[in-house]
N, C-alpha and C positions, 0 to 999 in steps of 0.2 A: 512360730516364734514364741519362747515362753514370753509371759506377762513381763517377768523383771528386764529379760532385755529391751522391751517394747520401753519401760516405764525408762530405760537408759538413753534410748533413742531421744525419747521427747528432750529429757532433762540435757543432753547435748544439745539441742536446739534453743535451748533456753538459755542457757549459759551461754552461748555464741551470740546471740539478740542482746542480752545486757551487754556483755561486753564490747559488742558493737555500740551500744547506748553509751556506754561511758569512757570509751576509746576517742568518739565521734563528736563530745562535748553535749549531746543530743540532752544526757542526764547523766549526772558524774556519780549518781546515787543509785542506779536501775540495778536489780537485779533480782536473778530469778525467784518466785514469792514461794515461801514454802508452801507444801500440800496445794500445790499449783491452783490455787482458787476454792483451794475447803474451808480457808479462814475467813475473817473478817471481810478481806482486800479481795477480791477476785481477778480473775484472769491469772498467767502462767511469769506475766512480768511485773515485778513492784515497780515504778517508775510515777515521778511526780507530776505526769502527762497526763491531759485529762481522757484518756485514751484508753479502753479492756483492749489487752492485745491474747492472743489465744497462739501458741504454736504447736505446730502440727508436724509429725515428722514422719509421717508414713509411705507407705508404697502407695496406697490408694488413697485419690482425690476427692472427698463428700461432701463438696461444695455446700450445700444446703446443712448436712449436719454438722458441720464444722460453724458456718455461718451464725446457724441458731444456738448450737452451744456458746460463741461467743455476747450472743445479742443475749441469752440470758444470764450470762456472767457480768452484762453491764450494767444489769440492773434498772436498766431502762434509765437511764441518767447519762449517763456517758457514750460518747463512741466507738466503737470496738472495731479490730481488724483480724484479720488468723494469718499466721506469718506459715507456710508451704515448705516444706525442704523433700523434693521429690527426690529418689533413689537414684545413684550413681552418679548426684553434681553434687560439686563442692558447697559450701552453706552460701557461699556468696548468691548463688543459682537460688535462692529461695524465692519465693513468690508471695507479694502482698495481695490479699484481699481485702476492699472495705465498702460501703456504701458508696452509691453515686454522689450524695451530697458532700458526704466527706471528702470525696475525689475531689469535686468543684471546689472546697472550702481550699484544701493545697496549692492547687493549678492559680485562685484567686491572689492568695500568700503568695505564692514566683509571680507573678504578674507586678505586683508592688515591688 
C-alpha cells in the first residue's frame, strides 16, 4: 500500500469519529485535528473532551503500539483511547480501546 493512500485511510476514520462527535451531540465542535497530533493539541481528534483519542485504520491490530502511541500523545494529563476500524466492516464496526480505569469511570457514569 503506498504511504498517501495509508495516510487516506487514517484521515477517513477521522472524519467519520468527528462526525459521529458532532452528529451525536457528544461535541458539536470535534473534528479532525490537523497534522493529526504534530501541533500543539495532540491526538487525531480536536474535541473539547478531556479525552487523547488516536484512530487507527488498518489491517493489522498493535494493541500495545497503538496503546503507547496514544498514552504518549496524552501527555500524561489526559486520558487517551484508539478507536480500531478493522478491514471489510463498515466504520460503525470500529473498536474502542482505553484503560481499565477509564472503563470503570464510564460503567460508574451509566450507573447514576
Amino acid at each position: 500500500m503506498k504511504p498517501r493512500s495509508a495516510k487516506q485511510k487514517g484521515k477517513l476514520l477521522e472524519k467519520w469519529v468527528a462526525e459521529r462527535f458532532r452528529h451525536t451531540g457528544i461535541d458539536p465542535q470535534a473534528r479532525p485535528e490537523i497534522g493529526s497530533g504534530s501541533g500543539r493539541l495532540k491526538g487525531d481528534i480536536a474535541t473539547k473532551l478531556p479525552i487523547t483519542i488516536e484512530c487507527k485504520n488498518t489491517k493489522t491490530f498493535k494493541a500495545n503500539k497503538f496503546m503507547k502511541q496514544a498514552e504518549k500523545e496524552s501527555l500524561g494529563y489526559q486520558e487517551f483511547v484508539v478507536i480500531w476500524h478493522p478491514p471489510y466492516k463498515p466504520m460503525e464496526g470500529s473498536y474502542v480501546m482505553m484503560s481499565y480505569s477509564l472503563f470503570e469511570k464510564l460503567l460508574k457514569f451509566f450507573k447514576e
